[in-house]
C-alpha positions, 0 to 999 in steps of 0.5 A: 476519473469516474471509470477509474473510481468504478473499477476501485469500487468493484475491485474492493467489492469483490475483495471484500466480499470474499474476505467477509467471511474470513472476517467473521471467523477471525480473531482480534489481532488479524482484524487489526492486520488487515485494517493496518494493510487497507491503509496503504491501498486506499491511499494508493486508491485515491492516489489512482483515481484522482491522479494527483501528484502526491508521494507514492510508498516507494517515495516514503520508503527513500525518505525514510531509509533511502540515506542509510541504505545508500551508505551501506551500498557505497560502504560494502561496493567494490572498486571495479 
């Protein structure tokens, strides 16, 4: 677990330092893009570096269109 966190903390950090400056010159709605696609990688960070079980985005993308999209596929399949 701690190797894993290590390789978090320095994956971020070098990410973050290459977009620090980006960052300074951005305007307010591109901060708050990438503060909303930060939320999904921490989640998946902790996800990674505790091992837990929980859902992953693919599990939350089935429960939130998984029924319809299984509908249209069964709508447009051809019979073989």
């Amino acid at each position: 677990m701690v190797v894993r966190a290590l390789l978090i903390i320095i994956l971020t950090g070098v990410l973050f330092a290459y977009d620090y400056r980006l960052w300074k010159s951005s305007k307010r709605k591109d901060r708050i893009v990438y503060a909303l696609l930060t939320v999904p990688a921490v989640y998946l960070a902790i996800i990674y570096v505790t091992g837990v079980d929980w859902p992953n985005l693919d599990d939350f993308a089935e429960l939130g269109v998984g029924r319809a999209a299984k509908s249209i596929v069964n709508a447009i399949k051809l019979p073989s």
